[in-house]
C-alpha positions as CSV (number, residue, x, y, z in Angstrom):
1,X,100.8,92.4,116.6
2,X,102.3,89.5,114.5
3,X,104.4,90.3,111.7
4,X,102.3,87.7,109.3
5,X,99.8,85.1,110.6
6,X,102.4,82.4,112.3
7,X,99.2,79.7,112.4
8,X,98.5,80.6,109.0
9,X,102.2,79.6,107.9
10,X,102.0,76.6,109.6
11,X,99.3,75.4,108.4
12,X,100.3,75.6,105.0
13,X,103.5,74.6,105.6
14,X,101.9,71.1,106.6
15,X,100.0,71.0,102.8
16,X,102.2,72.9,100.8
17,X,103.6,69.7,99.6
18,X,100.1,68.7,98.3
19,X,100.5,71.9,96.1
20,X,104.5,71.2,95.0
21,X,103.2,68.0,93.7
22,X,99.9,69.7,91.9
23,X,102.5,72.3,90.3
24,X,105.0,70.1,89.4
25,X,107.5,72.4,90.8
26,X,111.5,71.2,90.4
27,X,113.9,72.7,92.5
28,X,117.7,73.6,92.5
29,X,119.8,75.2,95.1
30,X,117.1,75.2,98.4
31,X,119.9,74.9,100.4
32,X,121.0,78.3,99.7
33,X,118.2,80.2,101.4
34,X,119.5,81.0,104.8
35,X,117.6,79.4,107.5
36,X,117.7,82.4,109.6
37,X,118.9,85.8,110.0
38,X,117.8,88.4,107.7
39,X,118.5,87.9,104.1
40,X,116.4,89.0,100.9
41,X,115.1,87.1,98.2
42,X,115.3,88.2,94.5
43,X,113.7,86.7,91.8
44,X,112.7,87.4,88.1
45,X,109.0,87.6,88.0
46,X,106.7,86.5,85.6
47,X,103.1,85.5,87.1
48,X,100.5,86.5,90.3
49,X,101.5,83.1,91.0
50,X,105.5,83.6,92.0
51,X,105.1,84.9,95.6
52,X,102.9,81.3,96.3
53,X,105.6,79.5,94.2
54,X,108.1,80.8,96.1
55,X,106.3,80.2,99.3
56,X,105.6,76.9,98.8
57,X,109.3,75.3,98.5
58,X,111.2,77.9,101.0
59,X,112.3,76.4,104.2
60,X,110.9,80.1,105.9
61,X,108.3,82.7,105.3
62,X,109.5,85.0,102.5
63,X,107.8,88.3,103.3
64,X,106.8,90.2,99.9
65,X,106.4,93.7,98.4
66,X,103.5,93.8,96.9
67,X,102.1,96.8,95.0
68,X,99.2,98.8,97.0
69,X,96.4,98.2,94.8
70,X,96.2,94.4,95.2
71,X,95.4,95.4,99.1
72,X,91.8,96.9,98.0
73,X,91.1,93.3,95.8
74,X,88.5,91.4,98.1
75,X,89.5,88.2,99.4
76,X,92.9,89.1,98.2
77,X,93.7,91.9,100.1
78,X,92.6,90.0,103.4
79,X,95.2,87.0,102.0
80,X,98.5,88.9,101.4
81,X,98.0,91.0,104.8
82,X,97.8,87.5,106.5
83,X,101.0,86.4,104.7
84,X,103.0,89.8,105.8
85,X,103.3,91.5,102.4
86,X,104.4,95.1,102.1
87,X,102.3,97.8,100.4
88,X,104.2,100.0,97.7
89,X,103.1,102.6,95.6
90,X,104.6,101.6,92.6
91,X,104.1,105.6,91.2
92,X,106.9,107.3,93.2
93,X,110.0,106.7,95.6
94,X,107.8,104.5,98.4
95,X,109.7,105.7,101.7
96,X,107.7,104.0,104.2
97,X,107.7,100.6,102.1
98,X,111.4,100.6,101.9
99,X,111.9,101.4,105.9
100,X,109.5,98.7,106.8
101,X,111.4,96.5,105.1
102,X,114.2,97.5,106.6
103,X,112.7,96.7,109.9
104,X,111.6,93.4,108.9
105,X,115.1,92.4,107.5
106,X,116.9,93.7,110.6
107,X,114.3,91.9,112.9
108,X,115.8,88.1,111.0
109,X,113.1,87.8,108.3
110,X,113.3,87.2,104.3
111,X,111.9,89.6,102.4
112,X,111.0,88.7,98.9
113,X,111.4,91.4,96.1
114,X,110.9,91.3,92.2
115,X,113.9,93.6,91.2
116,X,111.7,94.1,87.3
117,X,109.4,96.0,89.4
118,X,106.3,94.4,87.3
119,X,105.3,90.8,85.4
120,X,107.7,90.3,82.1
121,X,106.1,89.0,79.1
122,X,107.0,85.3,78.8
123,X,110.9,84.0,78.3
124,X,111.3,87.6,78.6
125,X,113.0,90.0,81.0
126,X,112.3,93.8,82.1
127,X,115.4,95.8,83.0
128,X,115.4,95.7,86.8
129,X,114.6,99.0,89.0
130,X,116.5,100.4,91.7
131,X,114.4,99.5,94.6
132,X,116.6,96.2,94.6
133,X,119.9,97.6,94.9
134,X,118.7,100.8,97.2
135,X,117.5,97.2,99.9
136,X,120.5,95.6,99.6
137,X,122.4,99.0,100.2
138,X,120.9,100.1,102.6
139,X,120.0,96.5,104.9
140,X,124.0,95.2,104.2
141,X,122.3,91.5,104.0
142,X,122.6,88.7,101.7
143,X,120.7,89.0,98.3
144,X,119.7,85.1,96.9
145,X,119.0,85.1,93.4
146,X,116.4,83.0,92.5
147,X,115.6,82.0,88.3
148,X,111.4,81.2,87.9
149,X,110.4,79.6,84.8
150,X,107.0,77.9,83.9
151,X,104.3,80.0,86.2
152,X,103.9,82.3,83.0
153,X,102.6,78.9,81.2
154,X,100.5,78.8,83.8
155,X,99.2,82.3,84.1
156,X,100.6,84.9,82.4
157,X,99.8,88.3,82.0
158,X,96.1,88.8,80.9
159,X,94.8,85.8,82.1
160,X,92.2,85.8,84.6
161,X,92.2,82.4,85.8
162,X,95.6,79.9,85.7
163,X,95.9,77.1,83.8
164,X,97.1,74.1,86.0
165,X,99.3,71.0,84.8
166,X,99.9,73.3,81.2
167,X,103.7,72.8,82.1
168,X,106.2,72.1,85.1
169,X,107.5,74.9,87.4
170,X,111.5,75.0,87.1
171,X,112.9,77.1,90.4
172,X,116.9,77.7,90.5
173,X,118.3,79.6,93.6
174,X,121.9,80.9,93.3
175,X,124.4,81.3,96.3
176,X,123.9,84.0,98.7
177,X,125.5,87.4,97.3
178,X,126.7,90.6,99.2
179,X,127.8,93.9,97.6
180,X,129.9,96.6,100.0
181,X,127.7,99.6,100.5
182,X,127.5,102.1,97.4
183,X,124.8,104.8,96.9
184,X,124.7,103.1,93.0
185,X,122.2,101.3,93.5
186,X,121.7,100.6,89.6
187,X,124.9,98.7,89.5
188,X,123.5,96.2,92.6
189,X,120.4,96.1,90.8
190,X,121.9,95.2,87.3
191,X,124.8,92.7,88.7
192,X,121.8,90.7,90.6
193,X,119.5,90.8,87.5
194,X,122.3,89.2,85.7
195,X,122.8,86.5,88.0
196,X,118.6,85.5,88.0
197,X,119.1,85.1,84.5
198,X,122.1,83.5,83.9
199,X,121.0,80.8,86.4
C-alpha cells in the first residue's frame, strides 16, 4: 500500500504553480529543504491552510500530523489520507502517531509537524509542545524551520470559508538544524520555536 497517493502528488505538482500564483505566495530559503533522505519540517502554524501552503512550494511531499478528528470530516477525511497525513489524538501522549512517523522518516520521507500543537491567533505565537523535540530526539534527522505569515489573513481561526487575494503569503525556511540526542525534549522544542520566529 502507497504511503500517500504518488498520482495524486503528481498531478498537483504539475498545477500547483497555478495555485502559487493565486496565493501570492513569496518564498525564501527553498533550497534548504533536503531533496531526499529523511528530514522533518517545522513550521509555526496559523491557518487549515498551512499544510497546502507548504505543499505547494516544497520540492517533495511533506507528510503531516494531523489531529484525528479532521479524518471523520467528509471530503476532508478522504483528502488528507490521500496526501499521507498522520492521525494524532491531540488528548494524550499519541504512541502509535509518533512510531509511524518514525517509520516514515527512516523510510526517506519529510514529515511536516506544527511544534504549537494548534492554530495561534494572528501575529501571534503558542509556546511549542514536546512532540517536536521527542521527533527530532528520537529520528536523529534534520529539523528545517520554516516562518508562515499571511494564511491567517486569509483564514484564520473561526472562519469557515478563506478569503483569497486579502493579502500575500510570505514563507521563510531556515537552514537545516540537528540537536545530539537528549531525553529534554522541551529544550529541542523551544530552541526550534525560536528559530521559526526569529526568521
Amino acid at each position: 500500500m502507497d504511503i500517500y497517493s504518488k498520482r495524486g502528488y503528481r498531478l498537483f505538482f504539475k498545477i500547483r504553480p497555478i495555485f502559487k500564483s493565486l496565493l501570492r505566495i513569496n518564498v525564501e530559503g527553498l533550497e534548504n529543504i533536503p531533496q531526499k533522505g529523511g528530514c522533518i519540517i517545522a513550521a509555526n502554524h496559523r491557518s487549515h491552510l498551512d499544510p497546502f501552503v507548504l505543499n505547494t512550494i516544497s520540492p517533495r511531499p511533506i507528510l503531516f500530523m494531523a489531529k484525528k478528528e479532521l479524518f471523520e470530516v467528509p471530503v476532508l477525511g478522504w483528502f488528507i489520507r490521500k496526501a499521507g497525513a498522520i492521525p494524532v489524538n491531540r488528548n494524550k501522549r499519541d504512541i502509535n502517531a509518533l512510531k509511524r512517523s518514525l517509520e516514515l522518516i527512516k523510510s526517506g520521507e519529510c514529515i511536516g509537524i506544527f511544534p504549537e500543537g494548534t492554530r495561534a491567533k494572528p501575529k501571534e505565537f503558542k509556546k511549542p509542545q514536546n512532540g517536536v523535540g521527542l521527533l527530532v530526539s528520537r529520528s536523529n534527522v534534520p529539523v528545517i524551520p520554516v516562518k508562515i505569515e499571511g494564511t491567517d489573513d486569509i483564514f484564520p481561526v473561526g472562519s469557515k470559508f478563506p478569503k483569497f487575494f486579502k493579502a500575500p503569503i510570505s514563507i521563510k525556511i531556515g537552514k537545516p538544524l540537528t540537536f545530539r540526542k537528549t531525553n529534554d525534549y522541551s529544550y529541542i522544542s523551544n530552541e526550534v520555536m525560536e528559530i521559526i520566529k526569529s526568521l
